[in-house]
N, C-alpha and C positions, 0 to 999 in steps of 0.2 A: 450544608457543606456542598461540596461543588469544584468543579475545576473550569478553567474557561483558558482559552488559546486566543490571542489576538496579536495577529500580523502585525509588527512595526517595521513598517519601512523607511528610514531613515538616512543618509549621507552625512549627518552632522554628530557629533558627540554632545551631551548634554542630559539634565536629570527629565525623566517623565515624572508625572504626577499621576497618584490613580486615588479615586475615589470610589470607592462600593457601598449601593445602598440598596434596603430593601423596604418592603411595607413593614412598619413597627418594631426597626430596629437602629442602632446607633448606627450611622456611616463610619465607614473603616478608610483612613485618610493614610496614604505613605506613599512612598516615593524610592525609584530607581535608577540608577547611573549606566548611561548610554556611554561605552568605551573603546577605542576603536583598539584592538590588539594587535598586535606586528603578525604575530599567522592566527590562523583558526578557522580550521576543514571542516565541513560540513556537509551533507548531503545535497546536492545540486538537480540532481533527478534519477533518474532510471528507464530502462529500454524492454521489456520483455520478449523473448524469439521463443515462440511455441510451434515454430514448422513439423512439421510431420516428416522430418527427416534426421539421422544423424542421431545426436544423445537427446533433441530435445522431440517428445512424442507429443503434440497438439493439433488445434484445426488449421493456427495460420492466421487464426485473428490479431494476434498481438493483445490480448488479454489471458489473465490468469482465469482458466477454469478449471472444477473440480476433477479429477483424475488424470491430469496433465504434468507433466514432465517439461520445464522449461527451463530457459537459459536467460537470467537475469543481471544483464550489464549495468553495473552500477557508476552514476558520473557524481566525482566532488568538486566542489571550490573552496577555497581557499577565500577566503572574506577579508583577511588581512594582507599587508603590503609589503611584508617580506615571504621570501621564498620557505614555503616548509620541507624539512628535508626529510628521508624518509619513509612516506605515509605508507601505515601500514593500517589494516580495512579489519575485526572479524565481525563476523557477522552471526545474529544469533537470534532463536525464535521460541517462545515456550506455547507455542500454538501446538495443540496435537496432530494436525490436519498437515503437517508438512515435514517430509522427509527428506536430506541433503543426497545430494550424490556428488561425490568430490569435495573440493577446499572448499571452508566457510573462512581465509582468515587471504589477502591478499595484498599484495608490495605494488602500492599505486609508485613508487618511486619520490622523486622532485615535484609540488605543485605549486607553481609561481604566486606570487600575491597578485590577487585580485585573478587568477587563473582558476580551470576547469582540468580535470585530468579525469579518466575511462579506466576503469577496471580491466587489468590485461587479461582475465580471462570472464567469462562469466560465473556468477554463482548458479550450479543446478541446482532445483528442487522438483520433490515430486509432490504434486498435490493430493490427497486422498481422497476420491471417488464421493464420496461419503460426504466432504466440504460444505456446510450449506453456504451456497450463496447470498450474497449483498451485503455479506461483512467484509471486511478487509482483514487480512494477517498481517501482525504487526511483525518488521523484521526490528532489530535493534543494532546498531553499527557502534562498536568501540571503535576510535578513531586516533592513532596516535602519530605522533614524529616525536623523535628525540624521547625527552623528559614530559611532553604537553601531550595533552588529551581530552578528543571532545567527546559526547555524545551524541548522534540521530536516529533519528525515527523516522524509517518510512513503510507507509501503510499503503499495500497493498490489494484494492478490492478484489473483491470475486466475483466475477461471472457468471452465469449459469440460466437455465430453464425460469422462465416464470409464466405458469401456462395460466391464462383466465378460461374462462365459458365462453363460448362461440355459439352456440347453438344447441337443439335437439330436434331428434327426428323419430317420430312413431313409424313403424313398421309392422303392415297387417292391422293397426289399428285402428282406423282413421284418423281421425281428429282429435281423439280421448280416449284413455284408458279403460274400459266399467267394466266394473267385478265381476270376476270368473272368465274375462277373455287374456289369452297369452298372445304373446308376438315380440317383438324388437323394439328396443329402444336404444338408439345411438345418441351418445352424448359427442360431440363437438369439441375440442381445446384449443386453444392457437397459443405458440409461444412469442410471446412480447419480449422472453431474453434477450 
């Protein structure tokens, strides 16, 4: 069992074909319908502000690290070719690592077809210290207008420290350690985060 994600990028309406196959087993043969709908909002991107000023506390890199407090401006499109009216954003995480400060739920307004619309405020979160880095938190966006409603997903990585070995240095010792002499031993890290 398994999951798998593959990009289609497309302009045309039309059925895809998918085959799956593995070593000593039957191929799994079906097929899907490419349809182009009048609206349907989706996730377009996102901007992160962790300045170190105001509500959000960070370095200023423009990534999410672990104990930071940022301001996540979220942008949709609209994939379809009528105007969606409405759109309304919440936003929601079962990550433990992340705490909201203010609305998770926002009024993007009107977003034209084949249009991009910006979150009027951003979403705060605070990270927890604790976070470990190189995963991503997954945020999950209910997405509606009117009667219609989609789903997205945007995942978020995390940044952070990743120290490897740089060196060592004896102190008092010379060159090697032998039994029964004391002195210093400095280890070396460098962060490569």
């Amino acid at each position: 069992t398994g999951t798998v994600r593959i990009p289609i990028d497309t302009t045309s309406e039309g059925t895809v074909e998918v085959v799956v196959t593995g070593h000593n087993l039957y191929p799994y043969e079906g097929s899907f319908q490419i349809q182009e709908a009048d609206t349907f909002v989706g996730l377009f991107g996102y901007e992160i502000d962790d300045a170190p000023t105001g509500v959000t506390q960070g370095n200023g890199d423009g990534l999410l690290n672990p104990g930071e407090t940022v301001g996540i401006s979220v942008t949709l499109r609209n994939f379809g070719s009528q105007t969606a009216e409405n759109v309304v954003v919440r936003v929601d995480s079962d990550s433990p690592y992340v705490g909201w400060l203010g609305a998770t739920e926002f009024a993007f307004g009107d977003v034209g077809g084949y249009s991009i619309g910006t979150s009027p405020d951003p979403l705060y979160v605070r990270l927890a210290p604790n976070c470990p880095a190189g995963q991503p938190i997954r945020f999950d966006l209910q997405i509606t207008s009117g009667m219609d409603g989609w789903v997205s997903r945007m995942d978020v990585p995390i940044e952070g420290p990743e120290l490897v070995y740089d060196g060592i240095t004896l102190i008092g010792l010379g060159t090697r350690i032998d039994p029964g002499e004391s002195g210093q031993l400095e280890i070396a890290l460098r962060n490569i985060g």
